[in-house]
C-alpha positions as CSV (number, residue, x, y, z in Angstrom):
1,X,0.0,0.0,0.0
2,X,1.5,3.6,-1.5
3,X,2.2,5.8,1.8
4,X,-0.3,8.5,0.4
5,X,-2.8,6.1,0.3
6,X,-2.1,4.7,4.1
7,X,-2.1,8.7,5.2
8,X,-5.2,9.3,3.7
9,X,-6.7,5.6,5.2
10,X,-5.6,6.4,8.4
11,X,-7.5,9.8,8.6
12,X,-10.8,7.0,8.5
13,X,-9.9,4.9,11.9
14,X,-12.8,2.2,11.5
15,X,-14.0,3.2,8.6
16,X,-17.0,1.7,7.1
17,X,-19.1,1.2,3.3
18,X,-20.8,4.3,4.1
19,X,-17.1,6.3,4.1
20,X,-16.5,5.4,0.5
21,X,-17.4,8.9,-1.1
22,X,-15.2,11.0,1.6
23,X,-12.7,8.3,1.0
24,X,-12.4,8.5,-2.9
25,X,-13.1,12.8,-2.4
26,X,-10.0,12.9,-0.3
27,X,-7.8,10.9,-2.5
28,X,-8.5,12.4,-6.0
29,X,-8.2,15.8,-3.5
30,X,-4.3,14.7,-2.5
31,X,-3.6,12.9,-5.9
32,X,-5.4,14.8,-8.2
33,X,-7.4,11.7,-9.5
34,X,-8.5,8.1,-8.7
35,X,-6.0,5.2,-10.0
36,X,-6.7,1.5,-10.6
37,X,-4.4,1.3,-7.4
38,X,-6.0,3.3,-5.0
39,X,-9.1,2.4,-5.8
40,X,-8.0,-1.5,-4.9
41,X,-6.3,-0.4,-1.8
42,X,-9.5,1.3,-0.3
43,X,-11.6,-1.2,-1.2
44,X,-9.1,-3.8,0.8
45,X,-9.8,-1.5,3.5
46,X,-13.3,-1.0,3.6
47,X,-13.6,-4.8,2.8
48,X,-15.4,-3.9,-0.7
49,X,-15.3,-5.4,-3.7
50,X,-13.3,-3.0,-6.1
51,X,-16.0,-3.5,-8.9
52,X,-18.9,-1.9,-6.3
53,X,-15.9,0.5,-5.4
54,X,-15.4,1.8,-9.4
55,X,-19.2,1.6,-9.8
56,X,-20.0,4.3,-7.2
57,X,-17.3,6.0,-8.3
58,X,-18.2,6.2,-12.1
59,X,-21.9,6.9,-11.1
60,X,-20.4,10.8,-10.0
61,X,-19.1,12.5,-12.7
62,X,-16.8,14.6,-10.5
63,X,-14.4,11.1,-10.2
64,X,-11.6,11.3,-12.3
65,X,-9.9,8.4,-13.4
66,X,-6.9,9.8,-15.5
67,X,-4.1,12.2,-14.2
68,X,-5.6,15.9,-14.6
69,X,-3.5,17.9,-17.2
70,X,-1.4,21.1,-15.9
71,X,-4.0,22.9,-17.3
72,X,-7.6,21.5,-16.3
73,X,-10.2,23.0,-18.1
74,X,-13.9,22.9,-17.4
75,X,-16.9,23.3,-20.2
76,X,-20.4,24.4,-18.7
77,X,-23.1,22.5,-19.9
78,X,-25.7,24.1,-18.3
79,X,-29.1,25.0,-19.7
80,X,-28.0,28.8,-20.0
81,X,-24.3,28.1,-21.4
82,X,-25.9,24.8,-23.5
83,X,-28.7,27.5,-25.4
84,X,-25.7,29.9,-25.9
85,X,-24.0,27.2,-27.6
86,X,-21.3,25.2,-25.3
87,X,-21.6,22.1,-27.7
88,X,-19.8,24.1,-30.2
89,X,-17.4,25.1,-27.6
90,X,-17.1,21.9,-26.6
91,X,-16.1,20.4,-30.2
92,X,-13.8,23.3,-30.5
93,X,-12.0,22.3,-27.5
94,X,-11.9,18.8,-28.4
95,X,-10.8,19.3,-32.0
96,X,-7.7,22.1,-30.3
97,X,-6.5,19.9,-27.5
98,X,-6.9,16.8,-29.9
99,X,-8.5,15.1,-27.1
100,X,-12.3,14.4,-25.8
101,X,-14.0,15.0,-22.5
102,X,-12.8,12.8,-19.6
103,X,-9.1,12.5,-21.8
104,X,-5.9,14.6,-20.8
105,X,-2.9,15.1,-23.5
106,X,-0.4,13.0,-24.4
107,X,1.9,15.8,-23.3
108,X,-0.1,16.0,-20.1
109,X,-0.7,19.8,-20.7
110,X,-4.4,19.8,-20.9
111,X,-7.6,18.0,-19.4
112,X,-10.7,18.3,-20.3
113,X,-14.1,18.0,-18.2
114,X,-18.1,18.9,-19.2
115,X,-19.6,19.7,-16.2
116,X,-23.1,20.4,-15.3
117,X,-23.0,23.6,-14.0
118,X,-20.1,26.2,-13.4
119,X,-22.4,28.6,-11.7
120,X,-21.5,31.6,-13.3
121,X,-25.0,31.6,-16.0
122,X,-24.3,35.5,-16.2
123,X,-21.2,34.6,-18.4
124,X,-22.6,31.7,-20.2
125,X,-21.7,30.3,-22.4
126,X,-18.3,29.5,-19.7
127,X,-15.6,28.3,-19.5
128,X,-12.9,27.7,-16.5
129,X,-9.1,26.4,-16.9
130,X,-7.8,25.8,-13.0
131,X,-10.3,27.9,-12.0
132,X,-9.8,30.9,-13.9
133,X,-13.4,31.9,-15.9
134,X,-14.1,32.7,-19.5
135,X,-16.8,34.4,-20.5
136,X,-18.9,34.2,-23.1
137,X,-16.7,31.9,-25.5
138,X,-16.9,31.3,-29.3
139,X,-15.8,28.9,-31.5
140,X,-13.5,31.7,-32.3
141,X,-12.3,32.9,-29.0
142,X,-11.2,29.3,-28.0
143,X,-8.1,29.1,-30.4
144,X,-7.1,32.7,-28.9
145,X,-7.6,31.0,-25.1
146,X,-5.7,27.4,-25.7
147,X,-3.0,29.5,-27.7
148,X,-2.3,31.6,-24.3
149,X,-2.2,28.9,-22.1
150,X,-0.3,26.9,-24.7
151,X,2.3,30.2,-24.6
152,X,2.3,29.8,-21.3
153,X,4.7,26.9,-21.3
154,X,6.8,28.4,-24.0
155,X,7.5,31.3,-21.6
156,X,8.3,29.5,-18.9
């Protein structure tokens, strides 16, 4: 068992089933997502069958299952940002990272999440990359967004 994981397990002193969201909240907090491993080790401890374990945990669509990029960025999908057109942000995004929703880069620069709701409707449709909000986004305006972020790295 990874140290990480037996910090984090030991934080739940006789733990049981009904721990398992905290559980998994806490580790994607402290390792940014869920792996095969983890997921094994706390269902070792909680006595759980890992397939119940990855069940649960693909039933919420804020587990991740893949390493998170550098840059994590977050479509809205929300009624207000969905009528304002987020699907074509969303394809744009897809087709300028070259990867789709759930997937991070092969040069682990980027990830990629649809979520239900950003809360910020006033902007739609919106955007966030690691928590920083873009407004009202085009098809357009993404190339100018992934381009900055992309410089980003050049810079540094």
């Amino acid at each position: 068992m990874s140290i990480a994981i037996q910090e984090i397990l030991a934080k739940y002193p006789n733990a049981k089933p009904d721990s398992l969201i905290p559980i998994l909240q806490h580790v994607q907090e402290q390792m940014g997502f869920l792996s095969e491993d983890s997921v094994v080790e706390v269902g070792k401890y909680l006595n759980m069958p890992t397939s119940k374990i990855f069940g649960v945990a693909t039933f919420y669509n804020q587990f991740r299952f893949n390493a998170p990029g550098k840059y994590h960025v977050m479509v809205c999908r929300g009624t207000a940002c969905h009528v304002l057109g987020s699907a074509t942000v969303l394809d744009e995004i897809e087709k300028n990272l070259r990867i789709k929703a759930g997937q991070t880069s092969k040069d682990k620069l980027f990830s990629l999440e649809v979520v239900a709701c950003i809360g910020a409707c006033g902007l739609a449709p919106v955007i966030s990359i690691n928590g920083e909000f873009h407004a009202k986004v085009t098809s357009e305006s993404i190339k100018t967004i992934v381009e900055e972020y992309r410089n980003r790295e050049v810079q540094q």
